[in-house]
C-alpha positions in Angstrom: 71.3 18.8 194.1 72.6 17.5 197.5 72.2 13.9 198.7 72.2 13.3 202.5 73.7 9.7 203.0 72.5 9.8 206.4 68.9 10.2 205.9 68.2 9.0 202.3 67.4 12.5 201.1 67.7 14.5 198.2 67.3 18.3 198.4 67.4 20.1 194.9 68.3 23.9 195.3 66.9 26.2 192.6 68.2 29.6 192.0 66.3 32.2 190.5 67.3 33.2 187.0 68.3 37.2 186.5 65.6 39.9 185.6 68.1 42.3 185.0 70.2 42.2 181.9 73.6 41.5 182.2 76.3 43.4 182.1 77.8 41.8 178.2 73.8 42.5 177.4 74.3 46.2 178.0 78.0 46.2 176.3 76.3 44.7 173.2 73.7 47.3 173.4 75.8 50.2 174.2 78.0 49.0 171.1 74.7 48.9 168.9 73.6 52.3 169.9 77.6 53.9 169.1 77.7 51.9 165.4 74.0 53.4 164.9 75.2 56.9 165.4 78.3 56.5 163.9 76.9 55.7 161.0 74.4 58.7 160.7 77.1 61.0 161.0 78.9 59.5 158.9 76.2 59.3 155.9 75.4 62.8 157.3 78.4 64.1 157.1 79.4 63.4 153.2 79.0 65.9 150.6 77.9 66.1 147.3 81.4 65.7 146.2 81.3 62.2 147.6 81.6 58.8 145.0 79.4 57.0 144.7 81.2 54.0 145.9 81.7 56.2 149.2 77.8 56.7 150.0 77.0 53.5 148.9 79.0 52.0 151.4 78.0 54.0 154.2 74.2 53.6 153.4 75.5 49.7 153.7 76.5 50.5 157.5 73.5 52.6 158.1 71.6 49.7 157.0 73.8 46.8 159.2 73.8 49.2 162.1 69.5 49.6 161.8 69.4 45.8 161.3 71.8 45.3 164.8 69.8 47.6 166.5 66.0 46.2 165.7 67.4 42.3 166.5 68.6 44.4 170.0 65.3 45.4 170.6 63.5 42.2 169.6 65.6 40.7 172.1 65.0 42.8 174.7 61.1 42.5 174.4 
Protein backbone atom coordinates (compact mmCIF):
# COMPACT_ATOMS: atom_id res chain seq x y z
CA UNK A 1 0.00 0.00 0.00
CA UNK A 2 1.33 3.44 -1.04
CA UNK A 3 -0.05 6.78 0.15
CA UNK A 4 0.38 9.87 -2.11
CA UNK A 5 0.58 12.98 0.29
CA UNK A 6 0.15 15.09 -2.53
CA UNK A 7 -3.19 13.92 -3.77
CA UNK A 8 -4.83 12.20 -0.75
CA UNK A 9 -4.55 8.80 -2.31
CA UNK A 10 -4.08 5.35 -1.41
CA UNK A 11 -3.20 2.77 -4.04
CA UNK A 12 -3.03 -0.88 -2.74
CA UNK A 13 -0.84 -3.16 -5.04
CA UNK A 14 -1.86 -6.82 -5.03
CA UNK A 15 0.41 -9.52 -6.31
CA UNK A 16 -0.70 -12.62 -7.48
CA UNK A 17 -0.09 -15.67 -5.29
CA UNK A 18 2.09 -18.68 -7.15
CA UNK A 19 0.45 -21.56 -9.14
CA UNK A 20 3.42 -23.35 -9.26
CA UNK A 21 4.83 -25.16 -6.30
CA UNK A 22 7.75 -24.09 -4.92
CA UNK A 23 10.87 -25.07 -5.07
CA UNK A 24 11.09 -26.44 -0.87
CA UNK A 25 7.46 -28.04 -2.08
CA UNK A 26 9.32 -30.18 -4.64
CA UNK A 27 12.43 -30.85 -2.19
CA UNK A 28 9.85 -32.21 0.32
CA UNK A 29 8.35 -34.29 -2.34
CA UNK A 30 11.41 -35.50 -3.94
CA UNK A 31 12.56 -36.44 -0.28
CA UNK A 32 9.08 -38.39 0.20
CA UNK A 33 9.37 -40.25 -2.99
CA UNK A 34 13.45 -41.33 -2.07
CA UNK A 35 12.26 -42.53 1.76
CA UNK A 36 9.25 -44.43 -0.10
CA UNK A 37 11.61 -46.35 -2.17
CA UNK A 38 14.19 -46.70 0.21
CA UNK A 39 12.08 -48.35 2.31
CA UNK A 40 10.70 -50.97 -0.30
CA UNK A 41 14.08 -52.01 -0.95
CA UNK A 42 14.85 -52.18 2.06
CA UNK A 43 11.77 -54.53 3.36
CA UNK A 44 12.51 -56.15 -0.12
CA UNK A 45 15.65 -56.77 0.29
CA UNK A 46 15.68 -58.93 3.83
CA UNK A 47 15.74 -62.54 3.98
CA UNK A 48 14.21 -65.08 5.70
CA UNK A 49 17.18 -65.13 8.03
CA UNK A 50 16.16 -61.72 9.15
CA UNK A 51 14.78 -60.99 13.18
CA UNK A 52 12.10 -60.24 13.71
CA UNK A 53 12.97 -57.08 15.39
CA UNK A 54 14.76 -56.25 11.96
CA UNK A 55 11.38 -56.57 9.65
CA UNK A 56 9.43 -55.13 12.13
CA UNK A 57 11.20 -52.14 12.05
CA UNK A 58 11.44 -51.75 8.46
CA UNK A 59 7.64 -52.46 7.97
CA UNK A 60 7.53 -49.36 10.55
CA UNK A 61 9.39 -47.16 7.80
CA UNK A 62 7.43 -48.63 4.97
CA UNK A 63 4.46 -47.57 6.95
CA UNK A 64 5.94 -43.69 7.96
CA UNK A 65 7.25 -43.45 4.46
CA UNK A 66 3.34 -44.50 2.88
CA UNK A 67 1.86 -42.15 5.57
CA UNK A 68 4.46 -39.01 4.28
CA UNK A 69 3.73 -39.74 0.90
CA UNK A 70 -0.39 -39.81 1.06
CA UNK A 71 -0.30 -36.30 3.43
CA UNK A 72 2.07 -35.22 0.12
CA UNK A 73 -0.56 -35.98 -2.12
CA UNK A 74 -3.46 -34.67 -0.10
CA UNK A 75 -1.61 -31.55 -0.15
CA UNK A 76 -1.03 -31.34 -3.53
CA UNK A 77 -4.75 -31.78 -4.43
Amino acid sequence: MTHNIHTMTTTTTLTALPTEPTTTDTRADDAVSRELFAARAELASLGATASPSRLERALERLEAAQQASRRTLAQAA
